[in-house]
C-alpha positions in Angstrom: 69.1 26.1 57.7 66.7 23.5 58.4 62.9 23.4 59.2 61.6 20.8 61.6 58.0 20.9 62.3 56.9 19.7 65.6 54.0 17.2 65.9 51.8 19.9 67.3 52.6 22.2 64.3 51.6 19.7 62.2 48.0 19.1 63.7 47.7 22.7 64.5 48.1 23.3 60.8 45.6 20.6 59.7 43.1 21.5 62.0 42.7 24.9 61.1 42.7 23.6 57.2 40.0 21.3 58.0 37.9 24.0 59.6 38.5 26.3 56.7 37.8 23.7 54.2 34.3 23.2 55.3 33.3 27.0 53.7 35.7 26.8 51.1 38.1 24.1 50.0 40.7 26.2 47.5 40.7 28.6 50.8 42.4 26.3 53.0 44.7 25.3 50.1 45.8 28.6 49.9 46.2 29.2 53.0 48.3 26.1 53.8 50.4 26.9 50.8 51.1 30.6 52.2 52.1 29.0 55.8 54.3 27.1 54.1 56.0 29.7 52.0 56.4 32.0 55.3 58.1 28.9 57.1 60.3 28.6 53.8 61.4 32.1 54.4 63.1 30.9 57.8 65.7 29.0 56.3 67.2 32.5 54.8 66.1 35.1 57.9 65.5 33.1 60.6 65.1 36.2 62.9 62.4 38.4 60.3 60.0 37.1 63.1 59.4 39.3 66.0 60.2 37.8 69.5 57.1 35.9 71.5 55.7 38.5 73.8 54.9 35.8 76.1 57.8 34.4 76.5 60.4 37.3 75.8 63.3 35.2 74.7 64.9 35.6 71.7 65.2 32.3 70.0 61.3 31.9 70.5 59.7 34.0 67.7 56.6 34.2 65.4 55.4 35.3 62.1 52.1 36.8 62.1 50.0 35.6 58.8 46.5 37.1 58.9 45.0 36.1 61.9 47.2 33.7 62.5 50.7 32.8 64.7 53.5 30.7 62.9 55.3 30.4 66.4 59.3 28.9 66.3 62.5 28.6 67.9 65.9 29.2 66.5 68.5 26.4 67.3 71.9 26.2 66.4 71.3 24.3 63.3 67.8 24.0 62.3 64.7 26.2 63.1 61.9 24.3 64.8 58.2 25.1 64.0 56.1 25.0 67.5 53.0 25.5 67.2 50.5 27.8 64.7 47.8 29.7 66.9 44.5 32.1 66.1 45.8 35.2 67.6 42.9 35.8 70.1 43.7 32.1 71.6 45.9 32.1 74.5 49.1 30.7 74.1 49.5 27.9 76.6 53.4 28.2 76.9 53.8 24.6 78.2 53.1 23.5 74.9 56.2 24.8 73.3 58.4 24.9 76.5 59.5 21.4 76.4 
């Protein structure tokens, strides 16, 4: 299946780098590399994430990573990366609604 990051993914996932980069550089690196291999797990189990409390529906689900929300939807032919959240931030559902 295939994985399409969503332009809020994408600057969800750099911000957080950046703001772990400024205690320690090989940190972030790591930990964009990990996000990445859980996202590469998708393509074979799309549905080893649990289903978004928030939104109850199953083709919106996440993968916990730390303290950390890889948050996705399953479509008929590709699986779409939404958004990647801190777990104590609320999750504004208009973000990934559209």
């Amino acid at each position: 299946m295939k994985i399409v990051w969503s332009p809020l993914a994408i600057d969800k996932t750099s911000e957080i780098a950046d703001y772990i980069a400024k205690d320690k550089l090989s940190a972030a690196k790591k930990w964009v590399g990990t996000i990445f291999s859980k996202v590469d797990q998708l393509k074979e189990s799309p549905e080893i994430g649990r289903i978004v409390p928030e939104i109850n529906k199953s083709q919106f689900r996440e993968i916990l990573y730390g303290n950390y929300r890889i948050i996705y939807r399953i479509e008929k032919n590709q699986i779409s990366i939404l958004t990647i959240r801190h777990c104590k931030q609320i999750l504004p559902i208009n973000e990934i609604m559209t």
